[in-house]
N, C-alpha and C positions, 0 to 999 in steps of 0.2 A: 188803263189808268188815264184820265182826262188831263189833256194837258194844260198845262200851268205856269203863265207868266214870271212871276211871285220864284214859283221854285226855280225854273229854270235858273235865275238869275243869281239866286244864292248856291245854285250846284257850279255855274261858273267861276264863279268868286273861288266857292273851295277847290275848285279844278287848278285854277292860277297858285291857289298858295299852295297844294300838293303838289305842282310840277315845279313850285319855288325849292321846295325840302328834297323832288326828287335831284333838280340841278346841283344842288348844294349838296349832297352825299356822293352822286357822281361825280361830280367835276371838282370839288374846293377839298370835301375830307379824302377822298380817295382822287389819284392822278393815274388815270387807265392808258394814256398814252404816253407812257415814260418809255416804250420801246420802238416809236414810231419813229422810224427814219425816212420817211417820204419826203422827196421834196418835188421840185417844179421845174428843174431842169434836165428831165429826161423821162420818158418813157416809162422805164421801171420806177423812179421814184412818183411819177402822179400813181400808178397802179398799187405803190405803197401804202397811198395816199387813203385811195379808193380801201384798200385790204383792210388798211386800222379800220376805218369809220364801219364798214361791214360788220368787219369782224365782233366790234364789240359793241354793235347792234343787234349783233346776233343772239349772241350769250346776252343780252340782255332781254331780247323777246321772246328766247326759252325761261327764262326766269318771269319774265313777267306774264307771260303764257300761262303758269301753274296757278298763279292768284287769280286771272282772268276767269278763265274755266273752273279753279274752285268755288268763286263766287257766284258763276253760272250754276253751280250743282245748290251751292247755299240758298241760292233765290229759285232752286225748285224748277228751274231755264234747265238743263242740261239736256234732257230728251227732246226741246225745242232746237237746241245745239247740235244735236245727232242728226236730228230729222233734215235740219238745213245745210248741213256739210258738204251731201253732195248733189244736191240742185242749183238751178240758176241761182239761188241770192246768193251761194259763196260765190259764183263770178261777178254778182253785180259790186260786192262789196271788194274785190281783187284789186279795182284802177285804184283804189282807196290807198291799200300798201304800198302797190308799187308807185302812186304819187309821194308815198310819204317816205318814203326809203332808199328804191334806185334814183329818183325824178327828185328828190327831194334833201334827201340827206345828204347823199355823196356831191352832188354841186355844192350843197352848203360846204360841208368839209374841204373840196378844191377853192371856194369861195374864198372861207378862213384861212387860207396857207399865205394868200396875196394881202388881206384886211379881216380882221375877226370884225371888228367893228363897223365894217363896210359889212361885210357877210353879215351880221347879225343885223342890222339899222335896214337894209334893203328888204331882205327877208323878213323882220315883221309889217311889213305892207300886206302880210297874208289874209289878214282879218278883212280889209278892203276890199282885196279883187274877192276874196271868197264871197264877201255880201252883196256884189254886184251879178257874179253869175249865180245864186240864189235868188236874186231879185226876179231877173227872167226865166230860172230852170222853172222853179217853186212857187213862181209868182211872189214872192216871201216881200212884205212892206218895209222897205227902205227909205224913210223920209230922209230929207234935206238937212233936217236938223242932228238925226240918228246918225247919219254918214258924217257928220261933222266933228260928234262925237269920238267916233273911230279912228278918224284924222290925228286928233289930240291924243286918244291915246298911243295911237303908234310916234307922235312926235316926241314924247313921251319917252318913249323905248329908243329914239334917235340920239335924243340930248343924254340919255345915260352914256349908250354907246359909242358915237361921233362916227365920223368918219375920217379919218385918217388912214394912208396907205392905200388913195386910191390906184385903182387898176382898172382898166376898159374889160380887162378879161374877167377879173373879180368879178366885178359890176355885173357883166352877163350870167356868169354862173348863179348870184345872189339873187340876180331877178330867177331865172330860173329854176330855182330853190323856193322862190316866193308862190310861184305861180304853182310849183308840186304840194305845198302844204295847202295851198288855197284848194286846188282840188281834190284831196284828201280830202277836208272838211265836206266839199260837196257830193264826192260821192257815199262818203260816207251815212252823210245827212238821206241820203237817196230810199236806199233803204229800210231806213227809221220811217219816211215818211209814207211805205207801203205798209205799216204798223209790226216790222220786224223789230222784236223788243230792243234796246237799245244794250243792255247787256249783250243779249245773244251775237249784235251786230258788229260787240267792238271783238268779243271772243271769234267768232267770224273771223275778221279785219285781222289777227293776230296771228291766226293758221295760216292765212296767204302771205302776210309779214315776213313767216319763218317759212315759207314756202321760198320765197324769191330771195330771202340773204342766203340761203341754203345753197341755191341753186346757182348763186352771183360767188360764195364762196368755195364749190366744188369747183367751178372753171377757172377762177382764179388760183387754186390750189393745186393744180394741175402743170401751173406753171413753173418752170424750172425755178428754183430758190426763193419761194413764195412761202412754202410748208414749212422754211425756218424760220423766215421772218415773224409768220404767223403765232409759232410757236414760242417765239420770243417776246413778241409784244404781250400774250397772254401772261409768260413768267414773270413780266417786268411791272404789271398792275401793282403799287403798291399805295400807301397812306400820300397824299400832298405832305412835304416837308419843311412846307413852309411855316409852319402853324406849332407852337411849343406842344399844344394836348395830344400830338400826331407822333412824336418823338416815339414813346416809347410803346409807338403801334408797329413800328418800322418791321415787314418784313414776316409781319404774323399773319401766316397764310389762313388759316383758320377765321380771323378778325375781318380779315380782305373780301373772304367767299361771303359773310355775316355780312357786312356793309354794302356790299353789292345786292345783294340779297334785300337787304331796304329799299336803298335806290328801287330797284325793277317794282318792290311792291308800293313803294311810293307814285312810280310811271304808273299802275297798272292802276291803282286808286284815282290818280289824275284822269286817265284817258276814261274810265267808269263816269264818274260826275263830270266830266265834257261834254260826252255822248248823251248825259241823262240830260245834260244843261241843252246841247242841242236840240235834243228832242220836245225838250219845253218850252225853250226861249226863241227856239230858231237861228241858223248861223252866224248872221249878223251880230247878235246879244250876246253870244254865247263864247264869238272867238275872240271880240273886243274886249272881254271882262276877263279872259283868261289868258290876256297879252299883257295883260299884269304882272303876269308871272314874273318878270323881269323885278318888277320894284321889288314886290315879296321878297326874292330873292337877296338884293339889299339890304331890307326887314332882318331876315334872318342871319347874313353875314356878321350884321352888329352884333348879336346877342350872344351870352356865352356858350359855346366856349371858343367864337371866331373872333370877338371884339373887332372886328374890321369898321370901321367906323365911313359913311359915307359923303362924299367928296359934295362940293356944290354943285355940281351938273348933276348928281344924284340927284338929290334934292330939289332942284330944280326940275331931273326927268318926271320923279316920283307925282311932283304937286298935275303936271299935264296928264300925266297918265289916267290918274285919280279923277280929275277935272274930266275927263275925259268917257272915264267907266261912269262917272255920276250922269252925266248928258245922257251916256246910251239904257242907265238905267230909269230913269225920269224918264226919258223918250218911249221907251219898251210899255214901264207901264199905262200909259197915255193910249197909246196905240193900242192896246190891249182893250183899257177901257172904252173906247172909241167904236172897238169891234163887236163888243159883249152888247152896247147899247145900240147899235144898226142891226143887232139876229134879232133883239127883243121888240125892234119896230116895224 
């Protein structure tokens, strides 16, 4: 299929509000770390630390694995799925997961324990360094203007978030977090660009995902009093209580595995139209528009049955954001047009 500015752009967009619905089912209707006792004053508790965020990464990229690869079988991909399993592109696509997982997550997560809002404000700088090292992997067009756009919308994601509670140690883990999602994007991107289908690539991306939480959580599990902890955080996933429509979900394990069960297919919908948007729009386009996600998120808070209503640094993150996704979409298709008219001369 010939790639396509136009779509890319709009598969981004829906990729940010997919990963807004899957935020919002994970994180606000359901609360997966009610059993997480990690803390930051010892040894065992950062390794707590690391276990939750693993762990329930884990059980979420088996879950979202089943939709991946059923979609791979629905789009007629699956024997292109088979055939690439065990050659070079699963290794090229592998630095992808573990940027986005060990190199990635779990810093975020020790990040969040010192500042969520430092951890998250640092960490979407992602869309940035990832268009810069695309710039020179891929050669990929980065104007002046486009890079400006990206700015805004990450400042965007700042003003929602703030920074409060800084920490020097934070600080590095967050940068270090920034720079594992940034590279995830590009080696991800890597692949797509030797014309491996972008479905196949991210179902690919999600074998070696559960390859390395797999492998990160046998040796962690191995450790004395690790295998209760673990098993306790799983028992303790229940509804957020915060919220009245959540009351009389309390403790229905049935309802619990169902809601999760969204979530992952929500993730697994997201990371599809990412990949597709990458492959269309190119990294730059594609992770600016889906650094959105954030506001979305917002979006949807408001509406019933969260009523959460949002603050004026909301409002304020939301309008740069926006401001923001507009420049790199205006910019993209320019650039585009620009390109189409230089092959025809």
């Amino acid at each position: 299929m010939q790639r396509s500015n136009k779509r890319g752009v709009v598969q981004a967009v829906i990729s940010g509000i997919l990963w807004a619905a899957y935020s919002v089912t994970l994180y606000s209707w359901l609360s997966p770390y009610n059993g997480d006792t990690g803390t930051l004053d010892s040894a065992q508790g950062v390794m707590f630390i690391i276990l939750a965020a693993i762990g329930i990464a884990w059980i979420d990229a088996l879950i979202t694995a089943v939709f991946e690869v059923g979609y791979c079988i629905q789009q007629k991909k699956f024997h292109e799925f088979k055939r690439l399993l065990p050659t070079k592109a699963f290794f090229k696509i592998m630095p992808a997961a573990l940027f986005a997982g060990p190199l990635g997550l779990v810093p975020f997560a020790i990040a969040s324990r010192y500042s969520v809002s430092v951890a998250t404000s640092i960490s979407a700088f992602y869309p940035a360094l990832g268009s810069v090292i695309a710039m020179f992997w891929f050669k990929e067009k980065l104007t002046a203007v486009k890079f400006i756009g990206i700015l805004f919308a990450i400042s965007g994601v700042v003003v929602v978030t703030g920074f409060s509670g800084l920490h020097i140690i934070g600080i590095l883990f967050a940068v270090f977090a920034s720079v594992g999602y940034s590279l995830e994007l590009d080696f991800g991107y890597r692949l797509m660009s030797e014309d491996v289908d972008p479905v196949v690539s991210l179902a690919l991306k999600q074998m070696a995902a559960i390859m390395f939480y797999t492998l990160m959580l046998a040796v962690l599990l191995l450790i004395p009093g690790n295998f209760d902890f673990f098993v306790n955080l799983v028992k303790s996933i229940d509804f957020n209580s915060g919220y009245a429509f959540t009351q009389g979900m309390m403790g229905n394990i049935p309802l619990i595995m169902l809601v999760f069960c969204l979530a992952s297919f929500f993730n697994a919908a997201a990371y599809v139209f990412y990949f597709r948007g990458m492959n269309n729009a190119g990294v730059s386009t594609a992770s600016s528009l889906n650094i959105a996600y954030g506001i979305w998120t917002i979006v949807i808070l408001a509406l019933p049955p969260f009523f959460t209503m949002p603050s004026l640094s909301n409002l304020i993150g939301a309008v740069l954001t926006f401001s923001g996704s507009a420049i790199v979409i205006f910019e993209s298709g320019r650039i585009e047009k620009l390109q189409k008219s230089q092959i025809k001369q």
